[in-house]
CHARMM-style PDB file with segment names, atoms N, HN, CA, C and O in Angstrom:
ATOM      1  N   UNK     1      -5.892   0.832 -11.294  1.00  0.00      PROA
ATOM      2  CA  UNK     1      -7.180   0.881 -11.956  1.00  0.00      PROA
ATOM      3  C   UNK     1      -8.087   1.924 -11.286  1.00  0.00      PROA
ATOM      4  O   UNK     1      -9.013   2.382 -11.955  1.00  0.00      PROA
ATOM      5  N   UNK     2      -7.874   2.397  -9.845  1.00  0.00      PROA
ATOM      6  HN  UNK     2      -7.121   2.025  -9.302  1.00  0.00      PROA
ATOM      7  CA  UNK     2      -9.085   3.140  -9.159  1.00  0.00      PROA
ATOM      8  C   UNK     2      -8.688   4.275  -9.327  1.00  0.00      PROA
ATOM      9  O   UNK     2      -9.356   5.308  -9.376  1.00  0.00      PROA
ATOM     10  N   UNK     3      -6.858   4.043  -9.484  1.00  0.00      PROA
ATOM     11  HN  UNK     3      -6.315   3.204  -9.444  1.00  0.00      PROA
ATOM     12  CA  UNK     3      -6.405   6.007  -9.428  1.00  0.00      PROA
ATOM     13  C   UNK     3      -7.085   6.388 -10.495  1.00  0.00      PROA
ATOM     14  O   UNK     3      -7.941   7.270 -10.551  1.00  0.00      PROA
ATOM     15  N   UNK     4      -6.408   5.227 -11.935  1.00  0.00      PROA
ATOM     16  HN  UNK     4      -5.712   4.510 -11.889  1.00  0.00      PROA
ATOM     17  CA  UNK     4      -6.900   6.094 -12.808  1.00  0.00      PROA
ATOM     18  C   UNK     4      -8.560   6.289 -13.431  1.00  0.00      PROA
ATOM     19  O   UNK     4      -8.949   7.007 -14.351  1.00  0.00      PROA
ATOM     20  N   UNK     5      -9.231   5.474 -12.655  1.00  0.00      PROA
ATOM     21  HN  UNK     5      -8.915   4.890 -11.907  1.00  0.00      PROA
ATOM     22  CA  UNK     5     -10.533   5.796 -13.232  1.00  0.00      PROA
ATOM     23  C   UNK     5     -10.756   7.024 -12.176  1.00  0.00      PROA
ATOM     24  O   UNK     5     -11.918   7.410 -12.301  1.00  0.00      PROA
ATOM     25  N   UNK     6     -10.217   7.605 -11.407  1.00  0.00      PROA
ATOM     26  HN  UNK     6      -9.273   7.291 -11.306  1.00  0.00      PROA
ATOM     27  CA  UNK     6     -10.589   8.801 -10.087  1.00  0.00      PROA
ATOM     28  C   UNK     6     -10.421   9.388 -11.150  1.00  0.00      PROA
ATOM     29  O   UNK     6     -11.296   9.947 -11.812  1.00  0.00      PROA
ATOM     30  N   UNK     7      -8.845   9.271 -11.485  1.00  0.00      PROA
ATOM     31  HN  UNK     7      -8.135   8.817 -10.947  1.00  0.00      PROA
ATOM     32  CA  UNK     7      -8.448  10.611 -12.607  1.00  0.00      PROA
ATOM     33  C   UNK     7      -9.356  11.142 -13.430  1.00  0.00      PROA
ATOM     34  O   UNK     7      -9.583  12.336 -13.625  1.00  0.00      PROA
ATOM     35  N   UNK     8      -9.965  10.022 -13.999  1.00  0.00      PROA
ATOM     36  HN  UNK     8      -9.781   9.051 -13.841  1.00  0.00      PROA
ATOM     37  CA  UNK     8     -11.061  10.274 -15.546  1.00  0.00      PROA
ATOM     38  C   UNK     8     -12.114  10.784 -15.131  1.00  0.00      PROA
ATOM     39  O   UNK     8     -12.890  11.417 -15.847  1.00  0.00      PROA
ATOM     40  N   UNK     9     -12.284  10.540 -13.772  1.00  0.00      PROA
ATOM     41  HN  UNK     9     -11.654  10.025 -13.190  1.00  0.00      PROA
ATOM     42  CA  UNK     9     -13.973  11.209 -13.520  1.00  0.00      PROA
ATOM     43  C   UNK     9     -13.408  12.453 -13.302  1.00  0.00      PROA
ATOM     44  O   UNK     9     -13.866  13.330 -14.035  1.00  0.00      PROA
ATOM     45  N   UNK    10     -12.532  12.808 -12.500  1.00  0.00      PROA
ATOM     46  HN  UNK    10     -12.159  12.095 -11.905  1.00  0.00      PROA
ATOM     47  CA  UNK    10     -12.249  14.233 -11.514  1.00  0.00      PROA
ATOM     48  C   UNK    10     -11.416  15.066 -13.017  1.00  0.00      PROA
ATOM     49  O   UNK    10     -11.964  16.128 -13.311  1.00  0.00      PROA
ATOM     50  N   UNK    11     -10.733  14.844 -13.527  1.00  0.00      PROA
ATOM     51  HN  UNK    11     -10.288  13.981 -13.288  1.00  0.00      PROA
ATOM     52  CA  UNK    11     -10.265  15.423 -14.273  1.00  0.00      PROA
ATOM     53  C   UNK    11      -8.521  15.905 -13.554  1.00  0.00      PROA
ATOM     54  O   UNK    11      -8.059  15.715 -12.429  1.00  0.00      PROA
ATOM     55  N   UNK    12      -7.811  16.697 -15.009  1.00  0.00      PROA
ATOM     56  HN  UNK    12      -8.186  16.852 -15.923  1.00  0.00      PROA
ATOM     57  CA  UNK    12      -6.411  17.231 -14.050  1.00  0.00      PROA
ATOM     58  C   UNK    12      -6.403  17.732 -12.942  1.00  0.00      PROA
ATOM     59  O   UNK    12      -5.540  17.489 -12.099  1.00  0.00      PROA
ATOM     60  N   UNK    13      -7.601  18.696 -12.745  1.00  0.00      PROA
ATOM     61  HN  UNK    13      -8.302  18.894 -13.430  1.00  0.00      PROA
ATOM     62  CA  UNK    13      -7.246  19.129 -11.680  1.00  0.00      PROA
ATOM     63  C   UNK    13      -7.396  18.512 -10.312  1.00  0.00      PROA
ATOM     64  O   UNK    13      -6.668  18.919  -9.407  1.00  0.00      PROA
ATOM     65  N   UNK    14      -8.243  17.602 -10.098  1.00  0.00      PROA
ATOM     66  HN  UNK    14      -8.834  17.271 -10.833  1.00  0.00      PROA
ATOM     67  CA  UNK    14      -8.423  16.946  -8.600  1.00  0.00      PROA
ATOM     68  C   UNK    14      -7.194  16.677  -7.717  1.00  0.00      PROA
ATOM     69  O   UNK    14      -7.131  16.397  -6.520  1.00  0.00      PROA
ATOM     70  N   UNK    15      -5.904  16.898  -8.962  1.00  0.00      PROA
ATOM     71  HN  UNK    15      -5.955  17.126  -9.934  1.00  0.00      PROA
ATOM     72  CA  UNK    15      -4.884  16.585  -8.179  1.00  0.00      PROA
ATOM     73  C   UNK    15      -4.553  17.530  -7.340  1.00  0.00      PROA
ATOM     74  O   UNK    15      -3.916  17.209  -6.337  1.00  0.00      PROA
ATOM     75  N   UNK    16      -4.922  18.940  -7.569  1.00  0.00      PROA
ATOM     76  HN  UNK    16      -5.439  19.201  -8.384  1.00  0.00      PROA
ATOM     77  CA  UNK    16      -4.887  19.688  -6.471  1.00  0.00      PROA
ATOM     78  C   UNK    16      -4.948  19.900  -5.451  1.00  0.00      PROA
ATOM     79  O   UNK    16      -5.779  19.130  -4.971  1.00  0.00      PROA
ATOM     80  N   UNK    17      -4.517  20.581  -4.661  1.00  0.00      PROA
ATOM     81  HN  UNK    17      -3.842  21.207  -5.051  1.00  0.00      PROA
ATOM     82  CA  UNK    17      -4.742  20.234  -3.291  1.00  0.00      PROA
ATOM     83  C   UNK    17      -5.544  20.721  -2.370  1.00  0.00      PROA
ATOM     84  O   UNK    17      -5.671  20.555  -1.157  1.00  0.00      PROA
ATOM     85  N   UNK    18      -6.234  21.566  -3.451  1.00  0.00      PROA
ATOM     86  HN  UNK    18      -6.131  21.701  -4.436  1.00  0.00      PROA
ATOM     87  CA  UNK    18      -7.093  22.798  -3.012  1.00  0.00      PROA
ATOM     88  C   UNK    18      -8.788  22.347  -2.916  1.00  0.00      PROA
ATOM     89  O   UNK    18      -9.742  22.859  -2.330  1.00  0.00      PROA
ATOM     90  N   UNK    19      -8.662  21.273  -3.695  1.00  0.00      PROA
ATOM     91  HN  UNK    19      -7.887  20.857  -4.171  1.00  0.00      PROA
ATOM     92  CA  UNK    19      -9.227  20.223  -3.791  1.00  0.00      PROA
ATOM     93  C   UNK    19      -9.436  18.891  -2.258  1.00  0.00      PROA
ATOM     94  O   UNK    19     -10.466  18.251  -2.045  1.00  0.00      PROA
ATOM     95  N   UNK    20      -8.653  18.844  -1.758  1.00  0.00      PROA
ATOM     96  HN  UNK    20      -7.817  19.364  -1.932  1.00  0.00      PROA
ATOM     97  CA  UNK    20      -8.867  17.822  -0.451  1.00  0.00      PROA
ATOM     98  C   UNK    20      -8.659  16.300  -0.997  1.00  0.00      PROA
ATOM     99  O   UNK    20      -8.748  15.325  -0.250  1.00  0.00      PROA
ATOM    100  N   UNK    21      -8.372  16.214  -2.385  1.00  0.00      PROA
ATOM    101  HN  UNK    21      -8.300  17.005  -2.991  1.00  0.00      PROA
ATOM    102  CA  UNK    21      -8.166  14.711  -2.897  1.00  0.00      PROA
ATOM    103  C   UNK    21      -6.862  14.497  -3.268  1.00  0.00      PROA
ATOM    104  O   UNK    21      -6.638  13.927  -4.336  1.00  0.00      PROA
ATOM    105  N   UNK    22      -5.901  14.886  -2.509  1.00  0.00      PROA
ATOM    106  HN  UNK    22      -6.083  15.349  -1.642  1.00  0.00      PROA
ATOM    107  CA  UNK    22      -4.291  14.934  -2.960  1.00  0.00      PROA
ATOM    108  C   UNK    22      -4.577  13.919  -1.862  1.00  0.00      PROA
ATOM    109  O   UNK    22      -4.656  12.879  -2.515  1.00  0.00      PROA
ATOM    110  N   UNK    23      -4.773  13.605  -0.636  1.00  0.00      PROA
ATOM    111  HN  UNK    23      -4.709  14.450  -0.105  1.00  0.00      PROA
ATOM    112  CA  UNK    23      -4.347  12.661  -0.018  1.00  0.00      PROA
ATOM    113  C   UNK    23      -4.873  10.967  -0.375  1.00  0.00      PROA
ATOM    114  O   UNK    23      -4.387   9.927   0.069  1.00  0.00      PROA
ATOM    115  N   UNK    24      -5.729  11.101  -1.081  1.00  0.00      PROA
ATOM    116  HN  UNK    24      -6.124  11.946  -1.441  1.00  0.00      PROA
ATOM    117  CA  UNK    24      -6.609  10.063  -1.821  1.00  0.00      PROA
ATOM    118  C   UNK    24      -5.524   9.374  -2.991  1.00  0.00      PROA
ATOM    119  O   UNK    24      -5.430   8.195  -3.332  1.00  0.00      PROA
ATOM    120  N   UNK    25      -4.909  10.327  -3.366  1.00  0.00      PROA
ATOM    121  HN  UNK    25      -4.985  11.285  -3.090  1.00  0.00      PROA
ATOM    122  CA  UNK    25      -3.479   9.670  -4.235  1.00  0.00      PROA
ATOM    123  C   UNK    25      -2.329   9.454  -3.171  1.00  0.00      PROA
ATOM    124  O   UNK    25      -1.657   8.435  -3.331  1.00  0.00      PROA
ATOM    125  N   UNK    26      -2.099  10.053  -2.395  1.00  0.00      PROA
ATOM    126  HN  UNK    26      -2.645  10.880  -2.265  1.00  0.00      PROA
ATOM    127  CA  UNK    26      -1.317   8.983  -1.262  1.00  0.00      PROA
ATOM    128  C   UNK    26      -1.306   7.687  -1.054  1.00  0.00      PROA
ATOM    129  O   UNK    26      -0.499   6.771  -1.215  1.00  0.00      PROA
ATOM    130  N   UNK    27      -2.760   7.850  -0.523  1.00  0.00      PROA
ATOM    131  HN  UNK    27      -3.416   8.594  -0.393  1.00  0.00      PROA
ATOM    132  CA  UNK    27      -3.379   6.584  -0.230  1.00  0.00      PROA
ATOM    133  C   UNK    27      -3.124   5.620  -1.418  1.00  0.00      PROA
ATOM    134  O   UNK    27      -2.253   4.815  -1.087  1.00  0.00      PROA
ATOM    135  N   UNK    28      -3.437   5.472  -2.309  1.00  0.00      PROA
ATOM    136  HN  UNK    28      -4.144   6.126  -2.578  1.00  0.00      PROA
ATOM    137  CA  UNK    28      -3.568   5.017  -3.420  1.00  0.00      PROA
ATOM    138  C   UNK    28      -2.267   4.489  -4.142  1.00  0.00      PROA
ATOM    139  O   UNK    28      -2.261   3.626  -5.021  1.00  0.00      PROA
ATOM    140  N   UNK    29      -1.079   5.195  -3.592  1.00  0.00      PROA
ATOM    141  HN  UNK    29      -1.083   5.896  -2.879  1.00  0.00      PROA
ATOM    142  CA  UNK    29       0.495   4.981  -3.955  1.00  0.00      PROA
ATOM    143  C   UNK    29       0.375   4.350  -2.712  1.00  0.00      PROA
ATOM    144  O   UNK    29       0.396   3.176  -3.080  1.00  0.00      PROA
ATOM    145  N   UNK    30       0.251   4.314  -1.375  1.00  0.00      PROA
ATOM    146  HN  UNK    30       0.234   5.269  -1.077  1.00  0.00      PROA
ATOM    147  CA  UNK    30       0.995   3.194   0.084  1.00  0.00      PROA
ATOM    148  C   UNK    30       0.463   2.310  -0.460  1.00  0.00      PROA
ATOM    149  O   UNK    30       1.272   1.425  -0.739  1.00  0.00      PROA
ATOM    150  N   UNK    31      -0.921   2.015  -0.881  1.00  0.00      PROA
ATOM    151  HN  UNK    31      -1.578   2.734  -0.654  1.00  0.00      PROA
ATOM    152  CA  UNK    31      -1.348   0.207  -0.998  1.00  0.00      PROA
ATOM    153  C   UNK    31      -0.981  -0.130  -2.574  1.00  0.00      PROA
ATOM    154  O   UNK    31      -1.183  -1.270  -2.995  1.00  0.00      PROA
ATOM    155  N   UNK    32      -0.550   0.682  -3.253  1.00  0.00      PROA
ATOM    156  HN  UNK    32      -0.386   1.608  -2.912  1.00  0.00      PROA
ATOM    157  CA  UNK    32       0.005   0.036  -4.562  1.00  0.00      PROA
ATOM    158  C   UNK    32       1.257  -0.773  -4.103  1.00  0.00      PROA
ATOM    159  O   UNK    32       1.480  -1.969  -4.295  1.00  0.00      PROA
ATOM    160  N   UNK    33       2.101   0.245  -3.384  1.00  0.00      PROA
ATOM    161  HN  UNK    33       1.919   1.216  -3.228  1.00  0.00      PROA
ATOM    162  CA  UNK    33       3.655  -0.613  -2.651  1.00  0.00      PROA
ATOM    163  C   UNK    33       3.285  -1.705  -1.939  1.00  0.00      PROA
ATOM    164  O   UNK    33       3.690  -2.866  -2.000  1.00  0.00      PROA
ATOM    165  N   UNK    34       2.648  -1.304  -1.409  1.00  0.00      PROA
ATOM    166  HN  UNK    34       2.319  -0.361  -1.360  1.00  0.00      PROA
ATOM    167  CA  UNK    34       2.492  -2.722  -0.185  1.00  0.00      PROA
ATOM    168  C   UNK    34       2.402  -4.385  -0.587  1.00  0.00      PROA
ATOM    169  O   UNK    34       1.416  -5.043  -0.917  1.00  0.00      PROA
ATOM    170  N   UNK    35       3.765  -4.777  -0.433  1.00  0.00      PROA
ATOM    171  HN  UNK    35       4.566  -4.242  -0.165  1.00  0.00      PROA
ATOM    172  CA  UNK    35       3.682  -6.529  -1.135  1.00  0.00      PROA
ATOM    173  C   UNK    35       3.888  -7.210   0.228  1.00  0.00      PROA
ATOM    174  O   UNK    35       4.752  -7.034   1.087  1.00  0.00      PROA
ATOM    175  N   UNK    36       2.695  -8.151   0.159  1.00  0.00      PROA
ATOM    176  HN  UNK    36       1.993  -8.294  -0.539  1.00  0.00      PROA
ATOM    177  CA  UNK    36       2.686  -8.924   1.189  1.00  0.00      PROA
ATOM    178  C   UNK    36       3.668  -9.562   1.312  1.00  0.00      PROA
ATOM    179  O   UNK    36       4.513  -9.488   2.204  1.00  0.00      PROA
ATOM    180  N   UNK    37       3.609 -10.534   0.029  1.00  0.00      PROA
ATOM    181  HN  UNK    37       2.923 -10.594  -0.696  1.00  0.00      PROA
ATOM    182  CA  UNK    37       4.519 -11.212  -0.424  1.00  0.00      PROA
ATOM    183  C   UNK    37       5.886 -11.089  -0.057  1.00  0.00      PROA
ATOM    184  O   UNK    37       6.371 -12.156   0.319  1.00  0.00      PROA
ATOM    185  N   UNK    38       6.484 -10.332  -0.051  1.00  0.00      PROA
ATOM    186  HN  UNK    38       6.090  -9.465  -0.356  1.00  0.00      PROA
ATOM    187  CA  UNK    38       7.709  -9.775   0.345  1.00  0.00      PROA
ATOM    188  C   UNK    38       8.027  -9.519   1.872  1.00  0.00      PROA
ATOM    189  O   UNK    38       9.159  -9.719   2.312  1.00  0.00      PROA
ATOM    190  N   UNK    39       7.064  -9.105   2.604  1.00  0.00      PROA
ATOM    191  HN  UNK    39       6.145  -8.943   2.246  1.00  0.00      PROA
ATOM    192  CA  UNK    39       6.553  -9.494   3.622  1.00  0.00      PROA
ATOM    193  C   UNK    39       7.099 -11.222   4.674  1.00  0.00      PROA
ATOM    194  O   UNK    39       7.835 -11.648   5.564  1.00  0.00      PROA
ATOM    195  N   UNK    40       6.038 -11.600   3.668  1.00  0.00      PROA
ATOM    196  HN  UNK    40       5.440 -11.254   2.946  1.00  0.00      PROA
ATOM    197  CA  UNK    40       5.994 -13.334   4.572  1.00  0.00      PROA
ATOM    198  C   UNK    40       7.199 -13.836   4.216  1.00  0.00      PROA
ATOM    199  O   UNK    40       7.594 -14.896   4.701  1.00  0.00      PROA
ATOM    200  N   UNK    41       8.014 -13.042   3.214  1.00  0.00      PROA
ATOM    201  HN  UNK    41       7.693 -12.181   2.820  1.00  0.00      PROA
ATOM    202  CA  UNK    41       9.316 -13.718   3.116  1.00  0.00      PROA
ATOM    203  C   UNK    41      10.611 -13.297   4.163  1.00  0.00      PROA
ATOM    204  O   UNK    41      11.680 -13.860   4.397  1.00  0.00      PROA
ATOM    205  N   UNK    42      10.152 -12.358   4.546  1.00  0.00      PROA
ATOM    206  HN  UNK    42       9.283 -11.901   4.357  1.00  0.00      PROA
ATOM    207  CA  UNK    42      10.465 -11.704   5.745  1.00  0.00      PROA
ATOM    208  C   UNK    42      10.380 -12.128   6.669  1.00  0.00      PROA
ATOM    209  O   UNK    42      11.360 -12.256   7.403  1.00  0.00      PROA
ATOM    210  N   UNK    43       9.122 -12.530   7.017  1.00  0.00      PROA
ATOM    211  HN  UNK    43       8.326 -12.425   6.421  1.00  0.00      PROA
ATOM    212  CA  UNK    43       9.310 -13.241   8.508  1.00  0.00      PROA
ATOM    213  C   UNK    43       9.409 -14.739   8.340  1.00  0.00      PROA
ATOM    214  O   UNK    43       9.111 -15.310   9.389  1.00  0.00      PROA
ATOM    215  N   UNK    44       9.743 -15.584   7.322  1.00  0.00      PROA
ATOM    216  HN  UNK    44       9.985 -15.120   6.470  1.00  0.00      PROA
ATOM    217  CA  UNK    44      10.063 -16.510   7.403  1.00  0.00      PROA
ATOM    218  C   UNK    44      11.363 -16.771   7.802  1.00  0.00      PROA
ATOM    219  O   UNK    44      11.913 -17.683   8.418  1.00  0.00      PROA
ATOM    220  N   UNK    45      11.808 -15.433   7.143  1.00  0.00      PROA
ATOM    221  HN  UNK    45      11.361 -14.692   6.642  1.00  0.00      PROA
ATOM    222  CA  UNK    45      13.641 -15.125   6.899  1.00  0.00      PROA
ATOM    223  C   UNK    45      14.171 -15.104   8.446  1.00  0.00      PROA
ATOM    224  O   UNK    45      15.205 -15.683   8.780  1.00  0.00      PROA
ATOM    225  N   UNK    46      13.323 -14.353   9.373  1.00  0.00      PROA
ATOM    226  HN  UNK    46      12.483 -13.884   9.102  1.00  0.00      PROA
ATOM    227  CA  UNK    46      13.607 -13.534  10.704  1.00  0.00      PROA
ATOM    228  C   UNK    46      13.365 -15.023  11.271  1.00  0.00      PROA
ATOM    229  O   UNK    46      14.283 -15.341  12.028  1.00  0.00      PROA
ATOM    230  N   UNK    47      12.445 -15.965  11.128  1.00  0.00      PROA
ATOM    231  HN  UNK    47      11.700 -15.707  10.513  1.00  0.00      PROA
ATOM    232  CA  UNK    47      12.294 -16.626  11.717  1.00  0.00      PROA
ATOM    233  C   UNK    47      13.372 -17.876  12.213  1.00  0.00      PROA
ATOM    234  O   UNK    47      13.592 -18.335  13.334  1.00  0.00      PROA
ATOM    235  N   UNK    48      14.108 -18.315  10.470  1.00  0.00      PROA
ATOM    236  HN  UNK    48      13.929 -17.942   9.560  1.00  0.00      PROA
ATOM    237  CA  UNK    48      14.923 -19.196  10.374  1.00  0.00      PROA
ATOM    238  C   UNK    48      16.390 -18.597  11.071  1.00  0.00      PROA
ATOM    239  O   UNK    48      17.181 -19.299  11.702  1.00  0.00      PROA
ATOM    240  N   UNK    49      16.496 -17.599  10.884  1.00  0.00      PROA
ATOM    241  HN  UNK    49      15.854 -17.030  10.371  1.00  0.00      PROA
ATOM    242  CA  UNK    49      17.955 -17.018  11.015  1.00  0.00      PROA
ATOM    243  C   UNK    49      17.606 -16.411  12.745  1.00  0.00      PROA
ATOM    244  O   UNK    49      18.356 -16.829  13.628  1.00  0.00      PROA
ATOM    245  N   UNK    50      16.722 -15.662  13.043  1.00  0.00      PROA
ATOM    246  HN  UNK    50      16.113 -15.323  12.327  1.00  0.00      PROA
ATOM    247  CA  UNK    50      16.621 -15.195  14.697  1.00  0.00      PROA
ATOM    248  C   UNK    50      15.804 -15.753  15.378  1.00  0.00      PROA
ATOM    249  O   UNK    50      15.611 -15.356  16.527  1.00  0.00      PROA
ATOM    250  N   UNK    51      15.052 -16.906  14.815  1.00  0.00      PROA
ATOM    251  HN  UNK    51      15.209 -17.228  13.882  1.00  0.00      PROA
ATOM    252  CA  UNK    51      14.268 -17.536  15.575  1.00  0.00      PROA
ATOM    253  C   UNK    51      13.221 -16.757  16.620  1.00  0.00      PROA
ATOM    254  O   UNK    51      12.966 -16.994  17.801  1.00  0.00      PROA
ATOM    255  N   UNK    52      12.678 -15.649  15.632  1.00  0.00      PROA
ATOM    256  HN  UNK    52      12.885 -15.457  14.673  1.00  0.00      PROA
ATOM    257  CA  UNK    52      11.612 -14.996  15.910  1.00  0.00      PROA
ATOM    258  C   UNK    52      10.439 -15.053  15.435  1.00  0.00      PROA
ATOM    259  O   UNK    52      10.156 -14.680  14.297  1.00  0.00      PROA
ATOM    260  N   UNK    53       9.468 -15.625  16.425  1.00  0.00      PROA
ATOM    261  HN  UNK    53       9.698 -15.928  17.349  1.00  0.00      PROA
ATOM    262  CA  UNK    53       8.142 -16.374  16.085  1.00  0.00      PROA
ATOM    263  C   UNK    53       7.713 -15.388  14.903  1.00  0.00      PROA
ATOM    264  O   UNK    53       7.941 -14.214  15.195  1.00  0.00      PROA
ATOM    265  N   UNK    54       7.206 -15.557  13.770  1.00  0.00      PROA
ATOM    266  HN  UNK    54       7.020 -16.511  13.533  1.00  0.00      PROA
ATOM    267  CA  UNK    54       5.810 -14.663  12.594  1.00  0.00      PROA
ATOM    268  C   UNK    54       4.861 -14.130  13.184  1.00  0.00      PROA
ATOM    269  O   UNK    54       4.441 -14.564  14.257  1.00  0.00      PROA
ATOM    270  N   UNK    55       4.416 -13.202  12.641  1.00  0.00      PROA
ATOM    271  HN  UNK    55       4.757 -12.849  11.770  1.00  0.00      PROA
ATOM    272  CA  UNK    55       2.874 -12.938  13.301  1.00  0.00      PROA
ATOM    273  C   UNK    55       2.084 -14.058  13.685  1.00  0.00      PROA
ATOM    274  O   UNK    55       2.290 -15.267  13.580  1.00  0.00      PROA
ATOM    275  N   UNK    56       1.014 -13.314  14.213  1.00  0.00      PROA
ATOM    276  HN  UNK    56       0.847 -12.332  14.298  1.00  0.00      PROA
ATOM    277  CA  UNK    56      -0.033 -14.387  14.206  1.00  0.00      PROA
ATOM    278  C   UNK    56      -0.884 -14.156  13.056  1.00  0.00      PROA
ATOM    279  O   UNK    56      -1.021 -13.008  12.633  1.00  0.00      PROA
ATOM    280  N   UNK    57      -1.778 -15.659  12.219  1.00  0.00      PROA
ATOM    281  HN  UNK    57      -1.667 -16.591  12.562  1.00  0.00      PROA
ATOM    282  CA  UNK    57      -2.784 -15.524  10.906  1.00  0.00      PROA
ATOM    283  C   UNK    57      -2.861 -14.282  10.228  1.00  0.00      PROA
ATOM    284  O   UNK    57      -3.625 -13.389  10.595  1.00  0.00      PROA
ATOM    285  N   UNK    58      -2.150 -14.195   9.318  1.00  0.00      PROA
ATOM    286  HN  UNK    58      -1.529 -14.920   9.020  1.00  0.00      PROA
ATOM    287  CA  UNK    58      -2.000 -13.287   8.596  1.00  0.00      PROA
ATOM    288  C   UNK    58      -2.507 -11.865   8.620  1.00  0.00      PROA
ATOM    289  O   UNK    58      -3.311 -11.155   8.016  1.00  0.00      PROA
ATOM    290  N   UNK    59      -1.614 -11.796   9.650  1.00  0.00      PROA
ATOM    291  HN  UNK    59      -0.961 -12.373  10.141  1.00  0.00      PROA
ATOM    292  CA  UNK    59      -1.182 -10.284   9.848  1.00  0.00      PROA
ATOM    293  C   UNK    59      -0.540  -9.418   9.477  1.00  0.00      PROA
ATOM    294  O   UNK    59      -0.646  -8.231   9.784  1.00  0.00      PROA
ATOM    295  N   UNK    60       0.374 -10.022   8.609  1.00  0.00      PROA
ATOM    296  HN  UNK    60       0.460 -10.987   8.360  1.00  0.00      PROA
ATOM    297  CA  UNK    60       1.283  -9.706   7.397  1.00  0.00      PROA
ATOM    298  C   UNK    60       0.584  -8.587   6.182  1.00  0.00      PROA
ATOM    299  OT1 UNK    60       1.234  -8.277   5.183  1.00  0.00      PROA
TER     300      UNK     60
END
């Protein structure tokens, strides 16, 4: 929702790089990926099978 309302204000070109807002769509693709979720299933997983404590309060 934020890329693409960036998009609509800035127009095609902001994607440029000439521009300084190419890394702003980086950004914007790492926290789209980022599933927690997938995550805490992870260290539940590590936990049961290697008996390696989880983070601490959601640090995940």
């Amino acid at each position: 929702a934020a890329g693409s309302t960036l998009f609509e204000l800035a127009g095609s070109q902001s994607t440029l790089a000439e521009h300084g807002l190419d890394r702003h769509w980086r950004n914007a693709r790492v926290h789209t990926l980022h599933d927690p979720v997938r995550w805490k299933f992870h260290a539940i997983g590590n936990y049961y099978l290697n008996d390696t404590n989880p983070p601490l309060r959601g640090t995940i």
